[in-house]
C-alpha positions in Angstrom: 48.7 24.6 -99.3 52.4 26.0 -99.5 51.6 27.5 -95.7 50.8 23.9 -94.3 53.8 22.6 -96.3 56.2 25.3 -94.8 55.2 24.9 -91.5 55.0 21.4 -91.0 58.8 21.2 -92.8 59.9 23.9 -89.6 58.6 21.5 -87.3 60.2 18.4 -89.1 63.6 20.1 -88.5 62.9 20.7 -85.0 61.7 17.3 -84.7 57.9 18.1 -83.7 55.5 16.4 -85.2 52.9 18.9 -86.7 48.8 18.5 -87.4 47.1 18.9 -90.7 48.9 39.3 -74.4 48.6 38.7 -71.9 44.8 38.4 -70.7 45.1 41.0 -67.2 45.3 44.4 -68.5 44.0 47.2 -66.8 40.2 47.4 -66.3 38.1 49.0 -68.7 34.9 49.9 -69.8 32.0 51.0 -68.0 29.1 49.6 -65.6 25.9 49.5 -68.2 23.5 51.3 -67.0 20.4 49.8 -69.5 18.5 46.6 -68.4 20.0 43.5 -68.6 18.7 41.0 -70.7 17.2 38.0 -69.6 18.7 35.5 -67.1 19.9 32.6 -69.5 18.3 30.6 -67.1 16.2 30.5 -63.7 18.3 29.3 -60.9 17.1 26.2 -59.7 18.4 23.0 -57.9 20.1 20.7 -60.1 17.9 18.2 -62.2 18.4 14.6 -61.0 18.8 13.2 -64.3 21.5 15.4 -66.4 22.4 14.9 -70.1 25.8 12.9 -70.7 27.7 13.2 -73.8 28.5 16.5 -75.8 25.7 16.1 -78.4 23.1 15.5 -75.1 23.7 18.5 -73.2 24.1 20.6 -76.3 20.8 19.3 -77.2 19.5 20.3 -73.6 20.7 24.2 -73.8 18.6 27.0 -74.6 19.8 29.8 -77.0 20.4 32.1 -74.0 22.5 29.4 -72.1 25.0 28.6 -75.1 25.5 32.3 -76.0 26.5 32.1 -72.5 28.8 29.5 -72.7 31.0 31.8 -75.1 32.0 34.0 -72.5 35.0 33.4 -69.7 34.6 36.9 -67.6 36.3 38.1 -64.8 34.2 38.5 -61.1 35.4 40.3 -58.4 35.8 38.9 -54.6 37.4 36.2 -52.6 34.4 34.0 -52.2 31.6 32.4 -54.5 29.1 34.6 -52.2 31.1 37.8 -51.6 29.0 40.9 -52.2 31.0 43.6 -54.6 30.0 46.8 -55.8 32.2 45.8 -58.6 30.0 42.8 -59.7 26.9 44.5 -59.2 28.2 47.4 -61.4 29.5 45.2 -64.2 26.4 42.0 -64.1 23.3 43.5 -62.6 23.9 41.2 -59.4 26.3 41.6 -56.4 28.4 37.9 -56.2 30.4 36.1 -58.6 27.7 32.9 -57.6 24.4 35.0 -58.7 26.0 35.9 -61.9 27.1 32.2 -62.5 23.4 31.2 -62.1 22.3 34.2 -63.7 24.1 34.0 -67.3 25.8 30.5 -67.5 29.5 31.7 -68.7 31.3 28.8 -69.8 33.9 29.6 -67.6 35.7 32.7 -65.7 39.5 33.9 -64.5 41.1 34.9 -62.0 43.2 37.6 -60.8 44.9 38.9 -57.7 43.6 42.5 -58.9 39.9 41.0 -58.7 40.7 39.9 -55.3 40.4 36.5 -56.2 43.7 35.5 -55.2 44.1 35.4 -51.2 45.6 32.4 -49.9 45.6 28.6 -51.0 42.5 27.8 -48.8 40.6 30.4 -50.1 41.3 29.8 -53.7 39.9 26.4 -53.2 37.3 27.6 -51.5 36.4 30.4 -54.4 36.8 27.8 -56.9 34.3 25.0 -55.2 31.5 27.5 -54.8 31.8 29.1 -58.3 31.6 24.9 -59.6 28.6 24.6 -57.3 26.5 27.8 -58.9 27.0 25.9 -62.2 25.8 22.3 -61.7 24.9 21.2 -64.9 28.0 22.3 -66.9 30.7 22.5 -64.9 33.0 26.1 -65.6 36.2 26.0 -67.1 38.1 28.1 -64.6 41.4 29.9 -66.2 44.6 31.4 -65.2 47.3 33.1 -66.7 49.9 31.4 -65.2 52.6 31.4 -67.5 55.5 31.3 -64.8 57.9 34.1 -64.7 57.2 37.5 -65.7 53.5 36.7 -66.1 52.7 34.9 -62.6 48.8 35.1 -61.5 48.6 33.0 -59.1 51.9 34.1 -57.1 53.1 33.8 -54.5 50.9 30.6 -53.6 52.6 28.4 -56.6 55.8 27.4 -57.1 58.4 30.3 -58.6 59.4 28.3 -61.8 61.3 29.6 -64.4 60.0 31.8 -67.2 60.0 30.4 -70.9 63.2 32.0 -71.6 64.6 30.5 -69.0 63.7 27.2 -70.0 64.2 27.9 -73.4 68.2 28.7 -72.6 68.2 24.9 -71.6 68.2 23.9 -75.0 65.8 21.1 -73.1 62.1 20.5 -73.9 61.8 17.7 -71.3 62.1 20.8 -69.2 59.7 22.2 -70.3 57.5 19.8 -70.1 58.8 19.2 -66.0 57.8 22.9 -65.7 54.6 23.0 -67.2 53.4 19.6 -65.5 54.3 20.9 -62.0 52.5 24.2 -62.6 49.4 21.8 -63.7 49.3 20.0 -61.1 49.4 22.6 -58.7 46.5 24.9 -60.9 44.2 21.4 -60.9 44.8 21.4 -56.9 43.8 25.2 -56.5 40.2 24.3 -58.9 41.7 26.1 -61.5 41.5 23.8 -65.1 42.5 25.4 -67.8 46.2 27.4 -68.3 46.4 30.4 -70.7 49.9 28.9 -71.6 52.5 28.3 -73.2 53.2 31.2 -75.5 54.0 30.0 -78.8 55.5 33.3 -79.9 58.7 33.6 -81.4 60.2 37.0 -80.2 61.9 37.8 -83.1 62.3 41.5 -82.0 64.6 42.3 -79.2 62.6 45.4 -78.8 59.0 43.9 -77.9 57.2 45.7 -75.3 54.7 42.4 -74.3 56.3 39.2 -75.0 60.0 39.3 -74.6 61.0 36.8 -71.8 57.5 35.3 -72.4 58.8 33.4 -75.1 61.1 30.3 -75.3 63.6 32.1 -78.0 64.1 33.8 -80.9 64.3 30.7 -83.3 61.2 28.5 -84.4 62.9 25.9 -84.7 64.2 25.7 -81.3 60.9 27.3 -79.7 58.1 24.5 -81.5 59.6 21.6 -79.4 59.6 23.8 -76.3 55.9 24.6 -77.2 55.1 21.0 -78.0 56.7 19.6 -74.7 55.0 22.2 -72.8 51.3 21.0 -74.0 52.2 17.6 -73.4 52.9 18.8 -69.8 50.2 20.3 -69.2 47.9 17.3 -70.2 49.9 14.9 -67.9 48.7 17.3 -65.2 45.0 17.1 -66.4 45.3 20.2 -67.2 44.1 22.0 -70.6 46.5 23.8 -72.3 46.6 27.2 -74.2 49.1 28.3 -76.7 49.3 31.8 -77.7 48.8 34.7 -79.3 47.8 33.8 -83.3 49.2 34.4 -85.9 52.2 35.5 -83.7 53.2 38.4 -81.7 57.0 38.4 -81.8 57.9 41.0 -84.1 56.3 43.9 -82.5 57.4 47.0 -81.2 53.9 47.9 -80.0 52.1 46.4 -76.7 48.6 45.4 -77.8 47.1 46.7 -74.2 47.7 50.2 -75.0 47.7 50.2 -79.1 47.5 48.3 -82.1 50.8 46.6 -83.3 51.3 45.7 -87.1 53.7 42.7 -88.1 54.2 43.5 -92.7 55.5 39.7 -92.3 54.5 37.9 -95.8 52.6 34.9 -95.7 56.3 33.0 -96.7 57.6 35.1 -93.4 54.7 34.2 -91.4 54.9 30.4 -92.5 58.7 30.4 -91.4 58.5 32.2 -88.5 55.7 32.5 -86.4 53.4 29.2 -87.6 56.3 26.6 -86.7 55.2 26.7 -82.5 51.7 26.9 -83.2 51.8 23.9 -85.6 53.6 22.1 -83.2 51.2 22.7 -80.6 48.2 21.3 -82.8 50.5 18.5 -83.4 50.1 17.8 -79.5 46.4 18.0 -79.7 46.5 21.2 -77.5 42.8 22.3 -76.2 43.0 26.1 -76.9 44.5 28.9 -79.1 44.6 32.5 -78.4 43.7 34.8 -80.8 46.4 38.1 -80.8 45.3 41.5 -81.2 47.6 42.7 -84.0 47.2 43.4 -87.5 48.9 41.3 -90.2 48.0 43.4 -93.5 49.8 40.8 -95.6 47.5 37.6 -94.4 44.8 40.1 -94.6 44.5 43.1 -95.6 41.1 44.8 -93.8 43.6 46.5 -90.6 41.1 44.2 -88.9 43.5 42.9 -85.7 43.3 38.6 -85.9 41.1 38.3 -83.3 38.4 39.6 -85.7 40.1 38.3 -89.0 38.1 35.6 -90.8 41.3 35.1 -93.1 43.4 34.6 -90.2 41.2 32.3 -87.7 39.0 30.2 -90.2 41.0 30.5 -93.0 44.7 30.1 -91.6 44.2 28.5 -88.3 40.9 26.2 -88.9 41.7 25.4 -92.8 45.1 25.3 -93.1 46.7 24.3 -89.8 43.7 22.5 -89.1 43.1 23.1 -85.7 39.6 22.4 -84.3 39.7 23.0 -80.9 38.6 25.7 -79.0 39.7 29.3 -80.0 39.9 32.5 -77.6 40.2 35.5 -78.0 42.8 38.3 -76.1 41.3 40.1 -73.2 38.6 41.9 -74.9 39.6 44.8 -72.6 42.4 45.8 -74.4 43.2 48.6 -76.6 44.2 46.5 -79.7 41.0 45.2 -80.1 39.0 48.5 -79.3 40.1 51.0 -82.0 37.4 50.1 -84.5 34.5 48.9 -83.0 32.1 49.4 -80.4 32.6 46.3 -77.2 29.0 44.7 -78.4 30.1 44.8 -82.1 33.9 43.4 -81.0 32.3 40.1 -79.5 29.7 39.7 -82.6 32.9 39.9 -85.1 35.1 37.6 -83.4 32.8 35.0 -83.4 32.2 35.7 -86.8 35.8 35.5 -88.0 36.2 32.1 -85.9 36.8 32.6 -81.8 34.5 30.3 -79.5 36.0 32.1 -76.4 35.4 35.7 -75.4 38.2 36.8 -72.8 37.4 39.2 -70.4 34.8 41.6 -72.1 34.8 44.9 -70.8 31.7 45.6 -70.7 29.7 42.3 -70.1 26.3 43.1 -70.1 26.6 44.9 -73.7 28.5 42.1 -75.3 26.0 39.4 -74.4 23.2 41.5 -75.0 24.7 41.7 -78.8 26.2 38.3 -79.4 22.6 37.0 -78.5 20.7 39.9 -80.6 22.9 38.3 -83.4 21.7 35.2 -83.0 18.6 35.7 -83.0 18.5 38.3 -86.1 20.5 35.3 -88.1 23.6 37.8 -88.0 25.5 34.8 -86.2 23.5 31.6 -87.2 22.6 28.8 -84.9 24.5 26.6 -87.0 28.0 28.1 -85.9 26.9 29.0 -82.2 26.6 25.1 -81.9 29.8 24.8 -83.7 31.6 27.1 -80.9 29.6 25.4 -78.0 30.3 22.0 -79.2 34.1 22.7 -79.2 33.8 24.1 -75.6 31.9 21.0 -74.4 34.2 18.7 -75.6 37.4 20.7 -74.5 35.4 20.3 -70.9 34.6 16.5 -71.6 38.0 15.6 -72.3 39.0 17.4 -69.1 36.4 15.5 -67.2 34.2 18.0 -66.5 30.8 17.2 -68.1 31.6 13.8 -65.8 30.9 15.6 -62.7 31.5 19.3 -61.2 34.9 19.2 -59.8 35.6 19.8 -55.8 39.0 20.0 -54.7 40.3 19.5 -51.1 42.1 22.3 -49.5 44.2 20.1 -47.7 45.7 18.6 -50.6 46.5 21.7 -52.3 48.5 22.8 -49.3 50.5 19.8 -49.9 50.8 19.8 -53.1 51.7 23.6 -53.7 55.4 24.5 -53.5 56.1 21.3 -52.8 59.9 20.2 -52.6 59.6 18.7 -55.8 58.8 21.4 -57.2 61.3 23.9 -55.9 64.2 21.1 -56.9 62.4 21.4 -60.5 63.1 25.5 -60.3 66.5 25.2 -58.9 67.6 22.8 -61.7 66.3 24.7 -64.3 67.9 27.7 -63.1 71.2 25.7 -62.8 71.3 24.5 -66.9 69.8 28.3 -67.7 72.7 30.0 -70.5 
């Protein structure tokens, strides 16, 4: 309890209230060549009477369409019916649409590398179709649009200001302008969920992989950034993501290509890195990522957090008290591949406490074993519901289990890189240090 009472004084001095890497790495992994296993459902046209409420359409899913639900993957083309070699490869069936009907992700991300990123009437369009292959639960469709350095979704949104930028302001109602604007032009593209802000503190000058990612080099000038940012983000509609837990500002290591270990002690940890994250909880944010670096001194397995039951159930869950939804890194990376087979990866991050698997490299192994270790008990039913439930409310509180989302292409023409928005970046830019 000394963690929680650390932390929470960090953010008191920052004046946040607290709460009891990037995803897009290289491709990995190859096509699986074995059968795939079964479809989590039959395609069919949508029921006329759907379950309403969390609990009901929990209640409605098989076993095959909530281990589904765990999964946000990565398809490849510019349209919800585009035929790829890539997809066919990687799911066993050639659109992004087939393999929405065919395994029931609980969501997807883009990428311009995917070739999902063309123009703003075809990102609506994409988006539309790839809601339409999922009728009864509506996707969560992510981007990692963090502004700056990491920019997805460029050049069709507004260039805003990285979070050092912003963070130079001394200003969190900046931050919260910025991350507000980039809502509201992600909910106009289809996309609903934001893997930002980062909630690292980049406490070494020499880190390869967050660096101008973060809003500074002080918790307790980066929590309120962090805080505002969230609270940004939801007056967009949009949910929010802070990242990567337990921290990943003291490293000298880019988790993409190795496996970076922080020898913070838990005192160092609770003074340094937990402040942001703390004050993200405090602002009821919808997701955490996981990061894929080793902390030997919160536990000492050389397991990377993203697999770490001490670190995501014991530090995140129990003491900070988060219950919301918890992803993981992009599964394709190297930091989270040095141990373990990719089926075995996804098994043990649900087991240490993830909901979310990012970007598996190999999909077709990963839900073949997530689903294996359901059924042998290895995972119990018990906590895929708990991990389901948390993704359906994170969608309900969006408004997404209301009614699959359509946007208009003509709207997000007007809204994107609006003048609004490009005063926003110029002022920004203007109060930067």
């Amino acid at each position: 309890m000394a963690v929680i009472a650390t932390v929470v004084a960090g953010c008191a001095a920052s004046g946040t209230a607290a709460a009891p890497a990037p995803p897009g790495s290289p491709r990995q992994g190859g096509a699986d060549a074995a059968a795939t296993p079964a479809p989590a459902t039959t395609p069919t046209a949508p029921a006329t009477a759907k379950p309403s409420g969390v609990e009901a359409v929990l209640a409605s899913m098989s076993v095959e369409e909530k281990v589904g639900q765990l999964f946000m993957p990565v398809l490849y083309g510019a349209a919800a019916d585009t035929v790829s070699g890539e997809n066919q490869a990687r799911f066993g069936v050639d659109t992004p649409a087939k393999m929405v009907a065919k395994y029931r992700p609980g969501g997807v991300i883009l990428f311009p590398w995917a070739g999902n990123v063309k123009s703003v009437r075809q990102v609506v369009a994409l988006t539309n179709g790839l809601q339409k292959a999922s009728p009864e639960i509506p996707l969560l469709i992510a981007a990692d649009q963090e502004n700056g350095q990491v920019s997805r979704l460029a050049p069709l949104v507004t260039d805003l200001p990285g979070a050092s930028v912003i963070g130079s302001t001394g200003d969190p109602s900046l931050a919260r302008r910025a991350a507000e604007a980039t809502g509201v032009e992600l909910r106009a593209l289809g996309v609903n969920l934001d893997f930002a802000p980062v909630a690292d503190v980049n406490i070494n000058p020499r880190n390869p992989v967050i660096g101008p990612r973060a809003y500074g080099s002080d918790p307790r000038k980066v929590a309120p950034m962090v805080a505002a940012a969230v609270r940004g983000f939801h007056d967009a509609g949009i949910a929010a993501t802070a990242k990567h837990f337990p921290g990943h500002g003291d490293t000298a290591v880019d988790s993409h290509t190795g496996l970076p270990v922080i020898t913070h002690s838990r005192a160092q940890w609770s003074k340094l890195d937990a402040p942001p994250f703390a004050a993200a909880i405090g602002k009821n944010v919808d997701a955490i990522m996981s990061a894929h670096v080793v902390m030997p001194k919160l536990d000492p397995s050389g397991d990377p957090a993203t697999l770490s039951k001490p670190i995501l159930t014991g530090l995140l869950r129990e003491e900070l008290g988060f219950d919301g939804v918890v992803s993981t890194d992009a599964l394709d990376m190297a930091g989270v591949r040095k141990k373990y087979g990719d089926g075995e990866v996804a098994v043990r991050a649900i087991r240490a406490g993830a909901d979310l698997l990012l970007m598996p490299p190999d999909y077709r192994e990963a839900y073949r074993a997530v689903l294996a270790a359901v059924e042998s008990g290895k995972i119990s039913e018990d906590r895929l519901d708990q991990s389901v439930r948390r993704l359906l409310k994170l969608k309900a509180a969006r408004g997404l289990l209301e009614k699959a989302p359509v946007v208009d292409p003509a709207e997000a023409e007007r809204v994107l890189r609006s003048a609004e928005h490009r005063a926003l970046a110029r002022l920004i830019n203007s109060r930067a240090r």
